[in-house]
VEXNU-817358 format. One record per residue (C-alpha): x, y, z; residue in one letter. Coordinates in pm, 1 decimal. Example, Ala and Ser with C-alpha at 12.3 -4.5 7.8 and 13.67 -1.06 7.14 Angstrom:
px/py/pz/res
1230.0/-450.0/780.0/a
1367.0/-106.0/714.0/s
This chain:
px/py/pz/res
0.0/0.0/0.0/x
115.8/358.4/-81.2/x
216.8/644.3/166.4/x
-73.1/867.2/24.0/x
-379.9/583.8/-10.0/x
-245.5/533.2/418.1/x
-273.1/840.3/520.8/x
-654.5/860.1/329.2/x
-742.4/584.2/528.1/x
-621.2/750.0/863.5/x
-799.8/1069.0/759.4/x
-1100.8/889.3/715.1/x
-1133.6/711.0/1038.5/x
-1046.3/986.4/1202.0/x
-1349.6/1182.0/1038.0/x
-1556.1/916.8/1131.4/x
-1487.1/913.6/1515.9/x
-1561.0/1289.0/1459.6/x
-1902.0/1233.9/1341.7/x
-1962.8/958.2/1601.9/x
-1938.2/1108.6/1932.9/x
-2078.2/1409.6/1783.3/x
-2378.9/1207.3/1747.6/x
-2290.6/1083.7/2074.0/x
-2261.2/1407.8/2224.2/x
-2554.4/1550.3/2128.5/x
-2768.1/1259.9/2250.9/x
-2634.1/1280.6/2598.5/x
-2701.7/1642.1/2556.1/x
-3125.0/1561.1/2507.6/x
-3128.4/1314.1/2687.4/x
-3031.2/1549.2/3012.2/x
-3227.7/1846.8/2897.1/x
-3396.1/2096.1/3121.1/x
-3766.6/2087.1/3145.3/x
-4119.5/2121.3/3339.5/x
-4239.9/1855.1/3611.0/x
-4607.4/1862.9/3566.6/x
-4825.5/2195.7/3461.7/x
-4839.7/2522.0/3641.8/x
-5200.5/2547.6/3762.0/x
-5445.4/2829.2/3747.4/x
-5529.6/3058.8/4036.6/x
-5821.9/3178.1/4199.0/x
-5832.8/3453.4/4498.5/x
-5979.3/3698.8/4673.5/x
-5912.5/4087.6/4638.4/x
-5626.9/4151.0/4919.6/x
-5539.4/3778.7/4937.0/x
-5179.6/3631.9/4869.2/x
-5145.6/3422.1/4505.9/x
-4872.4/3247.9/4429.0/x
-4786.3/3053.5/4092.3/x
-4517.9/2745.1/4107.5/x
-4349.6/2597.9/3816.6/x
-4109.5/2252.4/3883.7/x
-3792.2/2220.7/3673.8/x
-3579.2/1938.3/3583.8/x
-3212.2/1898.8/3508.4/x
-3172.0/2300.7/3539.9/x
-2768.2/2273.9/3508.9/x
-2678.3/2630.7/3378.8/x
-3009.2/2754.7/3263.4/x
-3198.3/3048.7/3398.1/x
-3572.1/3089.6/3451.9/x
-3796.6/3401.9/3378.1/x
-4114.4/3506.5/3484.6/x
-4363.8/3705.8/3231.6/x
-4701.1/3890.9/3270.2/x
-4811.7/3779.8/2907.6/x
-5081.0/4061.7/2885.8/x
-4812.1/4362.6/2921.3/x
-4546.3/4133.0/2798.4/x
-4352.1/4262.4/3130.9/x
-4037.4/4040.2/3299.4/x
-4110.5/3999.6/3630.5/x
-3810.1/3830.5/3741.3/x
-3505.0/3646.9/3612.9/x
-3454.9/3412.3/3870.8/x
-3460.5/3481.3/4201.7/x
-3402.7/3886.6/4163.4/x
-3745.4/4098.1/4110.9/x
-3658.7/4320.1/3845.9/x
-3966.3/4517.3/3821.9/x
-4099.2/4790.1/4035.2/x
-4381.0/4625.5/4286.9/x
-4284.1/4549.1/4604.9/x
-4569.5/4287.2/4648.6/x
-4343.3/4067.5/4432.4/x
-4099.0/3793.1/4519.6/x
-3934.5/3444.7/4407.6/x
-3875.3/3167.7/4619.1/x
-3659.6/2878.7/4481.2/x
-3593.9/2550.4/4645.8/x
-3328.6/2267.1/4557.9/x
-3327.8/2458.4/4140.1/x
-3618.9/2267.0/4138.5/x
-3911.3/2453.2/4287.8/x
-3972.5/2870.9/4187.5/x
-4258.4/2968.7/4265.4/x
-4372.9/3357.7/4237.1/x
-4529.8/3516.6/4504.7/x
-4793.3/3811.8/4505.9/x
-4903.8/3970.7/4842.6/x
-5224.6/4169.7/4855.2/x
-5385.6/4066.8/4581.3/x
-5535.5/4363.1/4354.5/x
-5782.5/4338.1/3995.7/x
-5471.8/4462.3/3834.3/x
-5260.9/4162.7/3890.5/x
-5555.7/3929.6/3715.0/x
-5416.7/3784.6/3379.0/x
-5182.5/3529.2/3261.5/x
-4863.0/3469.9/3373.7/x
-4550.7/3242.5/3175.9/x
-4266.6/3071.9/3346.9/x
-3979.8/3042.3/3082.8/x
-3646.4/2818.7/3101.2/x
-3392.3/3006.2/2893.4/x
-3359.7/2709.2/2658.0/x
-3723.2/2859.5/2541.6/x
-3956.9/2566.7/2734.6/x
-4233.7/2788.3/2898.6/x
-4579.1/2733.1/3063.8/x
-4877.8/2944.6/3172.4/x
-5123.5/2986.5/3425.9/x
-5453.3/3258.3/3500.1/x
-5466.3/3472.7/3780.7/x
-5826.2/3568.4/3844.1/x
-5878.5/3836.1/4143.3/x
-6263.6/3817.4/4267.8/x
-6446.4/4070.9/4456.6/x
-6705.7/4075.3/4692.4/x
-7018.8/4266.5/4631.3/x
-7034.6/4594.8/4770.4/x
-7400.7/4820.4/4749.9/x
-7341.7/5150.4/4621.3/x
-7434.5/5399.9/4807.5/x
-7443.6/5696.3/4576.2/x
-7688.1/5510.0/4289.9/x
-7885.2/5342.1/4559.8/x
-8236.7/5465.6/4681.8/x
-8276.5/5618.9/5064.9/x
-8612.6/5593.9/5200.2/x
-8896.2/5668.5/5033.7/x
-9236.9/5815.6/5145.5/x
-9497.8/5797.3/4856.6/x
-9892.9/5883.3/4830.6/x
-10126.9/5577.1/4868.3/x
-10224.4/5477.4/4504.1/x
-9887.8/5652.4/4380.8/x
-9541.4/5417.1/4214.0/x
-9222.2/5385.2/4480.4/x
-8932.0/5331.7/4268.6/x
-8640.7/5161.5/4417.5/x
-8285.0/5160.3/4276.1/x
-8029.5/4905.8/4423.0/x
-7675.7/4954.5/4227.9/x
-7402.8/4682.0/4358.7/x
-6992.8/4636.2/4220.0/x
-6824.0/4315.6/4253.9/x
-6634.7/4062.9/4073.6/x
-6813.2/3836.3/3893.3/x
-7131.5/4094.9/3885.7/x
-7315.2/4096.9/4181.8/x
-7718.0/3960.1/4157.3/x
-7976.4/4181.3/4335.5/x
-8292.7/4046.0/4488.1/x
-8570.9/4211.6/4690.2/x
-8713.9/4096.5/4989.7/x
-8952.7/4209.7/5248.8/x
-8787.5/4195.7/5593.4/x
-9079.8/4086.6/5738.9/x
-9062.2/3790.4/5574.8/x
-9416.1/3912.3/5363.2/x
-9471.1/3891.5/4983.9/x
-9380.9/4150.8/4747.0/x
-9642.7/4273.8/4489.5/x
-9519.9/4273.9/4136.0/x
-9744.8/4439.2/3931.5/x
-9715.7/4365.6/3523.9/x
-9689.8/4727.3/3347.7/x
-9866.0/4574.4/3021.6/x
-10127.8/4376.9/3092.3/x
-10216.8/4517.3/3444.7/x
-10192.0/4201.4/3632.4/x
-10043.0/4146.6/3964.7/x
-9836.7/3872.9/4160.5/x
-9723.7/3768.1/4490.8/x
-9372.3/3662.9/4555.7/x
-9113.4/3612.7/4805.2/x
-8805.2/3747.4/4604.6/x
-8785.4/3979.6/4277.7/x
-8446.2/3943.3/4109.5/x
-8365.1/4284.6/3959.0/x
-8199.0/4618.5/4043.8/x
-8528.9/4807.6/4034.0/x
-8794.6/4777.9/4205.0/x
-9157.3/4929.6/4079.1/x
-9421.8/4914.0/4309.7/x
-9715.5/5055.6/4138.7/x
-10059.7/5196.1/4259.7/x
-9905.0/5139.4/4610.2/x
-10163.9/5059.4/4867.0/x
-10092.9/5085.2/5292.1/x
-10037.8/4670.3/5343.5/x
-9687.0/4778.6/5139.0/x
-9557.3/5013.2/5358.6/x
-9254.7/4817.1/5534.6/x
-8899.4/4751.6/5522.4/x
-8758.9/4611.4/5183.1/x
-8408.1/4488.0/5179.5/x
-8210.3/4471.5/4893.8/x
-7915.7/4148.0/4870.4/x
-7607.2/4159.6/4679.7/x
-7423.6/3856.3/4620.6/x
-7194.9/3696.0/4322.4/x
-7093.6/3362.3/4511.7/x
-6798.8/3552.2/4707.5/x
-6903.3/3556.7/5068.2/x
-6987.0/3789.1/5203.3/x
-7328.8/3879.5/5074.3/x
-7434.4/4260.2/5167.8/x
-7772.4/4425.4/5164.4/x
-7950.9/4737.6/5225.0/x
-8264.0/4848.7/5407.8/x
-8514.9/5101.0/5271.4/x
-8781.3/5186.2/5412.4/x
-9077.5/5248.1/5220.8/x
-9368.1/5478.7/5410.1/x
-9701.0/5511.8/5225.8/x
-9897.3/5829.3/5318.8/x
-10279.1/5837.4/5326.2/x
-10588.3/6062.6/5418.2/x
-10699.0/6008.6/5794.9/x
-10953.4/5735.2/5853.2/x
-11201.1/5712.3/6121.1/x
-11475.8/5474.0/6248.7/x
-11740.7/5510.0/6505.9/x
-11797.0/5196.5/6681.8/x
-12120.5/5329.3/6844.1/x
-12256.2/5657.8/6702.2/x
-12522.1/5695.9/6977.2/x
-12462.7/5660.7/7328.6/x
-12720.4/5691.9/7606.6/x
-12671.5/5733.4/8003.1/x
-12818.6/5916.2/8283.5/x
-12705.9/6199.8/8526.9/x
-12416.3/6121.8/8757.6/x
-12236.1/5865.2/8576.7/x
-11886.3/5834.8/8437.7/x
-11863.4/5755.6/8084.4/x
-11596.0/5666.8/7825.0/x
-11680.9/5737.1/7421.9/x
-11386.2/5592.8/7161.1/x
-11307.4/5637.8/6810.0/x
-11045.8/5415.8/6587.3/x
-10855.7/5630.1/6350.0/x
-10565.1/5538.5/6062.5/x
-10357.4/5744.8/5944.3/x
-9981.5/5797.7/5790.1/x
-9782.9/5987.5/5847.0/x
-9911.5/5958.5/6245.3/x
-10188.2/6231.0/6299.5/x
-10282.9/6479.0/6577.2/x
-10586.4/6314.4/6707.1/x
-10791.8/6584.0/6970.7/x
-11179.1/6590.5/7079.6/x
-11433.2/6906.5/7044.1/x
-11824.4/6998.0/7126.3/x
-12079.2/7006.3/6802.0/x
-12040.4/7418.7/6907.2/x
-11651.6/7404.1/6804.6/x
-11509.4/7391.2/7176.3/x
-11214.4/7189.7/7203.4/x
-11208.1/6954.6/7488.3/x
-10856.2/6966.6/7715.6/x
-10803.0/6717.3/7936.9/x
-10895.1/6840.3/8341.8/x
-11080.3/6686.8/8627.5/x
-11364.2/6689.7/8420.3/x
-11258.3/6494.5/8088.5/x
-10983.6/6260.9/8040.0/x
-10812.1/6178.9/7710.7/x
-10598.8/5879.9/7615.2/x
-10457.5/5693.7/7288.6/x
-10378.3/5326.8/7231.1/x
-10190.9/5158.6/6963.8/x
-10394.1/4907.2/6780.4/x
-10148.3/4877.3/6453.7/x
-9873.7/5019.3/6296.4/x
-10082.5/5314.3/6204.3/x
-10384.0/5294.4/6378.0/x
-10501.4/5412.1/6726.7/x
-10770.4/5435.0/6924.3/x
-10903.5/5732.9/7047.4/x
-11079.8/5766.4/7388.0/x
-11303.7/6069.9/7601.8/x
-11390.3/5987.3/7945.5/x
-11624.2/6232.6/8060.8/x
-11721.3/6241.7/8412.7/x
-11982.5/6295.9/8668.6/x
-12235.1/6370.2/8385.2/x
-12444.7/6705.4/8400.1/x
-12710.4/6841.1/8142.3/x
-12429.2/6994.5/7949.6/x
-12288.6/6694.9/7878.7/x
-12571.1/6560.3/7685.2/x
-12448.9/6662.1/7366.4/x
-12293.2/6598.2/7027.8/x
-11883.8/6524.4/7038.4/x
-11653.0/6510.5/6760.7/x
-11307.9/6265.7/6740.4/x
-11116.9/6470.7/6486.7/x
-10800.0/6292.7/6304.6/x
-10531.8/6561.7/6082.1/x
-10246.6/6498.2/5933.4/x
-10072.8/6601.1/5633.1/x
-10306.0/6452.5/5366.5/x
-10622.6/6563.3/5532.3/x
-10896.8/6587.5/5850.9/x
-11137.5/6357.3/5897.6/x
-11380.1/6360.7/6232.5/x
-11640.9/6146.5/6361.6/x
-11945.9/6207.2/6539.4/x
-12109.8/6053.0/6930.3/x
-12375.1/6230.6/7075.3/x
-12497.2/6136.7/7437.2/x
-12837.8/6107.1/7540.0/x
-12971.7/6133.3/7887.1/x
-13149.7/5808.4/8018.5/x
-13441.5/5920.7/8280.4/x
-13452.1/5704.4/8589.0/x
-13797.5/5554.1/8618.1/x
-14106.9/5734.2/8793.1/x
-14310.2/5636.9/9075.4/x
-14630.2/5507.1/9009.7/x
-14850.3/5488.1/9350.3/x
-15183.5/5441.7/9188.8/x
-15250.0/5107.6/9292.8/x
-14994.4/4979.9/9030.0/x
-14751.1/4930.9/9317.0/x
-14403.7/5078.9/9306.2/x
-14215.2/5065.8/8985.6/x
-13808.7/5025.7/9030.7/x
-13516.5/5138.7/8772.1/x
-13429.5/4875.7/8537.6/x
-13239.0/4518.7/8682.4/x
-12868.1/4619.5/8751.1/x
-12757.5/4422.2/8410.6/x
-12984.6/4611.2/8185.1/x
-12776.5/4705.1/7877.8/x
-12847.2/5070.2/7688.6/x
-12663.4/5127.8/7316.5/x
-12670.4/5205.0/6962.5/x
-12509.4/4913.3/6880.6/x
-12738.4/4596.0/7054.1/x
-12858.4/4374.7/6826.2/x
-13273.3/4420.8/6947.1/x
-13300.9/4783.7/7018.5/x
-13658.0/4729.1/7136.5/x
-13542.3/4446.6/7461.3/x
-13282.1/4400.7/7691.7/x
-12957.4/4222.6/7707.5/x
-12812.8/4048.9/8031.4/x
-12477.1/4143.3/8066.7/x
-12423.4/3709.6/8125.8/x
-12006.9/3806.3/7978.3/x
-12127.1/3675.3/7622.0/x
-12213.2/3957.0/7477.8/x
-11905.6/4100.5/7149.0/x
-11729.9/4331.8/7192.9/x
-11627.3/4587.7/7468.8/x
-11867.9/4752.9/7752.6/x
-11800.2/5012.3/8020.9/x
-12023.8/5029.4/8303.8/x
-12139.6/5263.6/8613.4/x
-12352.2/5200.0/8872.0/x
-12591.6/5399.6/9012.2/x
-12785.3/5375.0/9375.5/x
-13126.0/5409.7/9386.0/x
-13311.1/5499.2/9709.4/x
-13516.0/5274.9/9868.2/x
-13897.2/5287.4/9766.7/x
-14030.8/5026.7/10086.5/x
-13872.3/4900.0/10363.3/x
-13972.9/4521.1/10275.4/x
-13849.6/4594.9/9938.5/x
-13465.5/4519.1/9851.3/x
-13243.7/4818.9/9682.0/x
-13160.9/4718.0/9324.6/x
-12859.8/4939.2/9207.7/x
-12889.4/4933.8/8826.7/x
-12578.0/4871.0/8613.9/x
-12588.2/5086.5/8285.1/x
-12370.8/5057.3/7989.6/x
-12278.2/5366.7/7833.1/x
-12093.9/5224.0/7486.6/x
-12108.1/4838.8/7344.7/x
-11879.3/4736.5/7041.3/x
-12063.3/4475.4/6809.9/x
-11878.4/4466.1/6499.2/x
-12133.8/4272.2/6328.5/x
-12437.0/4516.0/6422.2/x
-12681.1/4570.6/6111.8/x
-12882.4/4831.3/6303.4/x
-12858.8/5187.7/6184.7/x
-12823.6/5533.9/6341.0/x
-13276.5/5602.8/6283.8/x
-13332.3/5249.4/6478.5/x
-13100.0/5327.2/6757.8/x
-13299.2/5676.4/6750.3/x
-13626.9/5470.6/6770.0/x
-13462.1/5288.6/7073.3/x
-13402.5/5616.0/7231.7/x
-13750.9/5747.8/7211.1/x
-13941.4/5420.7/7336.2/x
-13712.5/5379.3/7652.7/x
-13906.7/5627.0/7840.3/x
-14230.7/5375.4/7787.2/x
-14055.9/5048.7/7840.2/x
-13895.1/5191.2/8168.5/x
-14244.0/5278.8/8245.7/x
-14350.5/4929.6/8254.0/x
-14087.7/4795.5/8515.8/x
């Protein structure tokens, strides 16, 4: 073999070991590439909270890592060193194995996507989202509202939050709300109305109340609002007995009921115009009987002749005055009749005298099962015989019978024949 075709064969072998653990080389090389363990996992927090994001990698030998905010395509950090300006952010690494990026006090602005990047170009990504819990606001939000009876209360309930907050109504008496259909006029009872208005048209008194207004968006805590919701209306009065009948010497107590909103001045006068004041000789009191309602009563005592009059209960607010009317009638204590008829006494002690019995023409037994309310006063009556027991007769001024069909000309009638039937006794 020549010199030359040799050294050609030594050239070539050594080109060929070249080539081999280049090969070689490089496959070690991939085979002990850096890369992720597992995926970097979304994030979900709360507004103010800590987030953190953590990204595992393998066989990290010289390589760096990086951390991006993909939206601004801003570098966060190379490594362990923050490089940008926000003090709420920091790396942690453990072992070259574990970074993970850390962000205190959570704000809206951090939301987005966020890369972890090896410097051999292997990244992954992960979503920051930054809830919010509802919040009412108070500057778009109705106050309290006082509206007309028949008028429309409109109520306004704005709320912020992240996702968007839901609004719903409720009463907070636990009662129904009236939904009223604009179109077609018809109405509907319910429990909750979803919405952030609230119309309640041709309002009516049993909707006055508290409503309360709840935001929530599934991030606790829900909030809510109260508003109050006052519905005004003309005075109303009623006259549970019109006509009242008693004699000389006795106490008695006359009532009206009135409603009214806002609360009225309630105050007693004389047919003539004179206002009654409370002294030794009349009292005046008030009682609560609803959230709007009281009732009104006049005790007048020690009746005279001037007495026997008409009274008015007068009721004023705002929206109006309404009054109602009681006169009191004297009731004559019977006569003597000594013409061989023998000696006629008053009336047995539970003898019952008002507008409102249901036979005007008889008596009623006050046996405690008579409706409604009575008042009564006793008054002695001097002995007519010495064999003959003193009856002391009980009479009943005023008698509440709500279901009473009578009207004011029969209890008139009844007035005018008790002379005659007292006459008989």
């Amino acid at each position: 073999m020549s010199f030359k075709r040799l050294l050609r064969v030594v050239f070539g072998l050594q080109h060929l070991w070249i080539v081999l653990t280049s090969v070689l080389y490089c496959s070690g090389q991939a085979a002990y590439e850096a890369g992720f363990i597992g995926p970097m996992k979304n994030v979900t927090v709360v507004q103010g909270k800590d987030a953190s994001f953590t990204c595992m990698v393998d066989n990290m030998g010289g390589h760096r890592i990086a951390w991006i905010k993909v939206d601004t395509k801003a570098i966060l950090a190379i490594h362990d060193n923050v490089i940008t300006n926000n003090p709420r952010l920091s790396v942690t690494m453990n072992d070259k194995v574990t970074w993970t990026l850390n962000i205190r006090n959570s704000q809206p602005d951090d939301a987005g996507l966020y890369m972890c990047q090896i410097s051999n170009n292997f990244n992954q990504m992960a979503n920051l989202v930054v809830v919010i819990p509802p919040d009412i606001i108070s500057d778009e939000t109705t106050g309290d509202v006082m509206v007309p009876e028949g008028g429309t209360a409109k109520l306004v309930c704005r709320a912020k939050g992240f996702p968007a907050p839901v609004v719903t109504w409720v009463k907070e008496d636990g009662g129904h709300i009236i939904v009223k259909d604009h179109h077609g006029g018809g109405k509907r009872k319910v429990k909750s109305f979803e919405s952030e208005m609230l119309n309640l048209t041709k309002i009516v008194r049993s909707e006055m109340g508290a409503y309360l207004c709840i935001a929530s968006n599934g991030v606790p805590p829900s909030v809510s609002k109260r508003i109050l919701v006052a519905v005004h209306f003309h005075p109303l009065i009623q006259v549970p007995n019109q006509m009242v009948a008693a004699p000389k010497g006795v106490d008695i107590t006359i009532e009206c009921t009135s409603e009214a909103s806002p609360k009225s001045i309630n105050y007693w006068t004389r047919f003539s115009g004179e206002m009654i004041i409370s002294n030794e000789k009349y009292n005046m009191s008030e009682d609560a009987i609803s959230q709007y309602g009281v009732r009104m009563r006049l005790q007048i005592r020690n009746l005279s002749d001037r007495d026997f009059a008409g009274y008015k209960c007068i009721s004023q607010n705002s929206m109006g005055s309404t009054e109602g009317n009681i006169h009191i009638h004297e009731i004559p204590y019977s006569s003597l009749d000594k013409g061989g008829g023998g000696d006629r006494l008053p009336p047995p002690a539970d003898s019952m005298y008002s507008s409102g019995e249901d036979d005007p023409g008889s008596r009623h037994h006050n046996d405690g099962r008579r409706r409604g309310e009575s008042t009564a006063y006793t008054t002695p009556t001097p002995q007519l015989d010495p064999f003959q027991p003193i009856h002391t007769p009980n009479i009943v001024t005023s008698t509440t019978n709500e279901g009473s069909n009578f009207s004011p000309l029969s209890n008139l009638a009844l007035f005018l024949l008790l002379p005659l039937l007292l006459s008989h006794f």
